[in-house]
N, C-alpha and C positions, 0 to 999 in steps of 0.2 A: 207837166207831163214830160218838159226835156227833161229834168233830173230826175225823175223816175227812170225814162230810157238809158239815161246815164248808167243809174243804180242798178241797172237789170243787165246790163254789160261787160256792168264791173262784175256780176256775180257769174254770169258765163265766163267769162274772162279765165276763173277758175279752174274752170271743166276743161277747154279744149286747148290744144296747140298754141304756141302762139310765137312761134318764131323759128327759125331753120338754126338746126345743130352748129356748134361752134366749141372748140376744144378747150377745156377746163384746167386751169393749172391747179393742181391738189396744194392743199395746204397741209402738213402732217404735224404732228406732235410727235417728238422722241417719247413715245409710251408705249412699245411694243407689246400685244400679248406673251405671256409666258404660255410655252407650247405645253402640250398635253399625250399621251399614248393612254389608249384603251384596252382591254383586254377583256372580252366579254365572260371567258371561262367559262366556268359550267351553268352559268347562266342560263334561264329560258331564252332560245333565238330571238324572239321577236321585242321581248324587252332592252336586249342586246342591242339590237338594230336601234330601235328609240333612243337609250340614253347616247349611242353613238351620234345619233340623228341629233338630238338636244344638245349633244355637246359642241357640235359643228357648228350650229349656228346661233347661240346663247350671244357671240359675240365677246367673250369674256377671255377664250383660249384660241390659241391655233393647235389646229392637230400635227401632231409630231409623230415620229417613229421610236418604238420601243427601246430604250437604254438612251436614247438618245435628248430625249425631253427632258423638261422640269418637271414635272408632274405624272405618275404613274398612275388612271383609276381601274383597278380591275373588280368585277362581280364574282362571286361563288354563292354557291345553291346551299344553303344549309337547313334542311328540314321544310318546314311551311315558310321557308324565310328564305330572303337574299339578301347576302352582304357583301357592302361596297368598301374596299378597301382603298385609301390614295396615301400613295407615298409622294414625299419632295425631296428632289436630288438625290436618287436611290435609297431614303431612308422613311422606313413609317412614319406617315403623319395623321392620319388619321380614322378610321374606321365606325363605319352605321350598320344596323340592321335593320331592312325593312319588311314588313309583313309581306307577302306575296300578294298580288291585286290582279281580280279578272281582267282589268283594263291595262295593259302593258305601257300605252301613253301616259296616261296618271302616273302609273307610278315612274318612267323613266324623269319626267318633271320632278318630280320631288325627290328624287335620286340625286338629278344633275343642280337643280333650286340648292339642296344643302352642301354640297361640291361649292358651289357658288359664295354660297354665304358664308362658310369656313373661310375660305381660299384669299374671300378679298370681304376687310371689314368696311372698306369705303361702301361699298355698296346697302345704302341705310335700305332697300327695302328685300322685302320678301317674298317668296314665289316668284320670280320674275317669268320662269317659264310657263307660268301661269295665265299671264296677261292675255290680250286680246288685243285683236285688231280690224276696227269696223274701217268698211269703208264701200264705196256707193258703186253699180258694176247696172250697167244701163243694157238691158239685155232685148230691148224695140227701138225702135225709134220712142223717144218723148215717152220711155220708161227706166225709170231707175232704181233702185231701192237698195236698202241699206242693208250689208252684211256683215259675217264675223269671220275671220280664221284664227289659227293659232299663229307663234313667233316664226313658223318654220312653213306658213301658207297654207299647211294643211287641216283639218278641221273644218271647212268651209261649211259655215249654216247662213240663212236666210233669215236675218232679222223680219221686215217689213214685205209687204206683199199688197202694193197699189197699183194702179195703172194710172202713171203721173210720174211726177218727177221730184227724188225723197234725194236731199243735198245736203253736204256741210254737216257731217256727222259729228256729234261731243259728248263725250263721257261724263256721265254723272261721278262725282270724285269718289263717290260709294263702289264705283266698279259692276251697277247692278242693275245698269238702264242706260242709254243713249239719247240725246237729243238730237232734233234734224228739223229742218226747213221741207216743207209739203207746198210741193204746185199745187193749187186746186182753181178752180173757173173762176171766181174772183179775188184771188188773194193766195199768196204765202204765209203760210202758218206755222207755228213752231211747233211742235211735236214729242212726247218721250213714249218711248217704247221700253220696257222691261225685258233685263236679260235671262234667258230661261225657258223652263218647259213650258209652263204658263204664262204665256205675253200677254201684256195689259199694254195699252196707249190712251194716253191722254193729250189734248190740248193745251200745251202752254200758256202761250201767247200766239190770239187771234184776231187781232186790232186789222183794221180795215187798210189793206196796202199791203207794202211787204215788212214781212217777222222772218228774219234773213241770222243770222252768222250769230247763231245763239253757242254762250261760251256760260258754263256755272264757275262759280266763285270754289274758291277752294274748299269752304266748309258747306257748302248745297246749298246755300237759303238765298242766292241772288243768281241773276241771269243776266252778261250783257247783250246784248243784242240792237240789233239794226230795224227801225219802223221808221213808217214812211205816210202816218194818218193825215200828217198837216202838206203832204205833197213835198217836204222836207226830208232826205234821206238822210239821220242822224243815228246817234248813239244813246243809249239808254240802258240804266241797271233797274231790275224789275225785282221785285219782292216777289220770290216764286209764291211762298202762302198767299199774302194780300192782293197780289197782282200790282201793288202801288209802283209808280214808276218814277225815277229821276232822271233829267234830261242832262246829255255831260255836253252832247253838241247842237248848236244850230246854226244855219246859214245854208248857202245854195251847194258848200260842199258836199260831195259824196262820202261818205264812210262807211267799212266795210269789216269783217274778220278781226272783231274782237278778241282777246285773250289775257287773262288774269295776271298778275304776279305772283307769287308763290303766298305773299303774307294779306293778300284781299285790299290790298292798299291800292293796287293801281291796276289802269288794263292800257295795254298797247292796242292798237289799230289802225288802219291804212287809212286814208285821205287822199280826194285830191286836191286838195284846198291850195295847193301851191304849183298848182297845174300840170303834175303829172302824180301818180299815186304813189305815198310815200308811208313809212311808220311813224306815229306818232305813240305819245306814252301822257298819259293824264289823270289825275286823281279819279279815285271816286267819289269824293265829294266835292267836285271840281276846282277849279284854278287855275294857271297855267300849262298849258301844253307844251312836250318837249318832242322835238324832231331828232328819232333815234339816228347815230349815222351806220348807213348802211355802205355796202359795197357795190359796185353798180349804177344804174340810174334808178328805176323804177324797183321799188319793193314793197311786196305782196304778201299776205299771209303768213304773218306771223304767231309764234309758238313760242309761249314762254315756262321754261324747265322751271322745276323747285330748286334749282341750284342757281339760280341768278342769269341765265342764258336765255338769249332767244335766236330760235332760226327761222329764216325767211327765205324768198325766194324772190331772184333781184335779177336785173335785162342785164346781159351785159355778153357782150361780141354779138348781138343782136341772137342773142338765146336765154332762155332765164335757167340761171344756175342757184345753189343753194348759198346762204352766207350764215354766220353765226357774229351775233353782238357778245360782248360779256359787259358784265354792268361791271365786275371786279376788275379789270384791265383797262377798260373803256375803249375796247378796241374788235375792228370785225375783221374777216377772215372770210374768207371763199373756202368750202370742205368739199366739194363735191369735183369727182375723176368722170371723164369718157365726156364725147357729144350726146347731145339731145337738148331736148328743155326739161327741166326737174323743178318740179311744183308741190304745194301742198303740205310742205313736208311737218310732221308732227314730231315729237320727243317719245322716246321709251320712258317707261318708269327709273331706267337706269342714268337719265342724264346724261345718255353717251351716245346713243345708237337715234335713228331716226330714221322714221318711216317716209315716203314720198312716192310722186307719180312720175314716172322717167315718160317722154315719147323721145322715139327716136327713129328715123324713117319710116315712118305711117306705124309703129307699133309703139303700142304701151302698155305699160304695167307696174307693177307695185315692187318699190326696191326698199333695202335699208342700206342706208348711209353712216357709217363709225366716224363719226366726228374725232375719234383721237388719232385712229391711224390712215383714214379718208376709205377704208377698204368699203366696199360695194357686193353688196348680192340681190341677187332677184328675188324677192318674196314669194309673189305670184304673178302669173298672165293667162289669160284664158283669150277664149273667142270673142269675147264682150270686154268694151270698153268701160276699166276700171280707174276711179278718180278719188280724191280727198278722204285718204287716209287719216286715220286719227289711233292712237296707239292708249292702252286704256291708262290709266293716269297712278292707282294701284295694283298693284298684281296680287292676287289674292289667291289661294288654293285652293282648288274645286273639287 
């Protein structure tokens, strides 16, 4: 029962506060955005407003003023149609036409989305404005449950609708269901919810104790996660079809906040096996164990990008800040500006941006973090207590 109580700690630990603000020295990358000017023209107003909205915060551009940017995008109304025209460096570069769409959001996404994927071919995925972002907003006492917004906070729907406590939100790599951690009277359960009009949930994994910090393998057919059947709080990859399960740890350590590698080869996760909680990285079909070095003392919750990165969230001036490992450098890095404690934090589809929980004198809320230029904005904040962000893994057009 002590490491039980351990393991229930460490998973709170998560959720709430944990240490008073302390000033962050940013880490930056010489990568500046290339700035941008808009020009809505004869555009519908309100599509106007969105793609200007989606261009502000893609993260991709800075907004600039007219003649004076890299980037010219302006709209005109042409029949049933609106076309987007962008120039670079006052010369045409490129021109779309798009059908006209009742939904003015949709279509400013797929406006700004092809803006995107012209502009920068690094960028391997597609839709990005598309993407989602679940994450858990506790609106009673000992209730929580799991919701969605879009990149820009807005959109907000209601995933899940319990009276209990729905945690640790993770995206199906399909982009088209969510997993999560369920309080119930005797046990945490692991959970998937479908995205969409028609919500289905099913039970994962329901093994007797706690079914905690469920992460899927890149290609959907495995699950790591954290059970606690034998009173033992370890690690485990579960055969979503079979249910059959491999055990990667065991002993009286705690372990916590699994997460994949990009190639299904390894998962990183926290431990305190070395008496304070730390990342570790170890096959899946076990063997030695590698202690990532982090920044910091203590680090928590880690996220590992398809680009070889992972960010975590680490103590340090007696505040937990954000850091980034890179497996190609072998080197970590502090990214995160301003006091507070900043927790949780997930990766964008983009490999650049990353979502997180800021508190910062008795408030909190949901930010994104640009890992290349350390620049900061506020996602969302509401009146309810919002925590463990997760950003969807594909971004996909809806």
């Amino acid at each position: 029962m002590k490491r039980l109580s351990l393991a229930l700690a460490l998973v709170f630990a998560t959720v709430s506060a944990l240490a008073e603000p302390a000033m962050i020295k940013v880490v930056k990358k010489a990568r500046p955005n290339p700035t941008i000017s808009f020009d809505g023209g004869s555009a519908d107003a309100e599509l106007a407003r969105d793609v200007g909205n989606f261009l502000a915060v893609c993260g991709w551009f800075d907004m600039g003023q007219p003649g004076k940017s890299d980037y010219k995008l302006a709209l005109r109304g042409e029949g049933g149609a609106v076309v987007a025209d962008l120039s670079f460096a006052g010369k045409p570069f490129a021109s779309w036409r798009f059908t006209r769409a009742a939904n003015s959001r949709a279509a400013a996404k797929l406006i700004v989305d092809t803006v995107i994927e012209r502009s920068f071919r690094e960028l391997k995925v597609r839709g990005f404005c598309n993407s989602r972002i679940a994450f858990c907003a506790e609106t009673a006492p000992g209730i929580r449950n799991i919701y969605l917004c879009d990149i820009d906070g807005r959109g907000v729907e209601q995933l899940t609708n319990f009276r209990s406590l729905c945690v640790e939100p993770c995206w199906n790599p399909s982009g088209r269901s969510v997993f999560y951690s369920k309080y119930g009277r005797t046990g945490i359960d692991v959970l998937e919810t479908t995205v969409g009009a028609k919500k289905m949930t099913r039970v994962i994994s329901g093994f007797r104790g706690l079914n905690t910090g469920a992460a899927v393998s890149p290609d959907g057919t495995k699950m790591a996660v954290i059970l606690s059947f034998d009173h033992l709080v370890d690690l485990y990859v579960m055969d979503i079809a079979s249910r059959k399960l491999t055990r990667l740890t065991k002993g009286i350590a705690v372990e916590a906040s699994p997460c994949w590698s990009p190639d299904g080869r390894q998962i990183a996760y926290v431990s305190d096996g070395g008496g304070s909680p730390r990342i570790y990285v170890t096959n899946v079909n076990g063997g030695k164990r590698m202690r990532l070095p982090t920044v910091g003392s203590d680090a928590v919750t880690p996220d590992w990008s398809t680009d070889g990165k992972i960010v975590f969230a680490s103590r340090a001036g007696g505040a937990y800040t954000l850091g980034v490992y890179d497996f190609k450098t072998g080197r970590a890095s502090r990214v995160t500006t301003a006091p507070g404690n900043w927790e949780s934090p997930a990766w964008a589809a983009d490999n650049r941006q990353v979502v997180c929980k800021r508190t910062h004198l008795g408030r909190s809320g949901l930010f994104v973090v640009d890992t290349y230029t350390g620049q900061v904005r506020e996602l969302l904040s509401t009146g309810y207590r919002l925590s463990m962000p997760a950003w969807s893994p594909c971004a996909q057009r809806r």
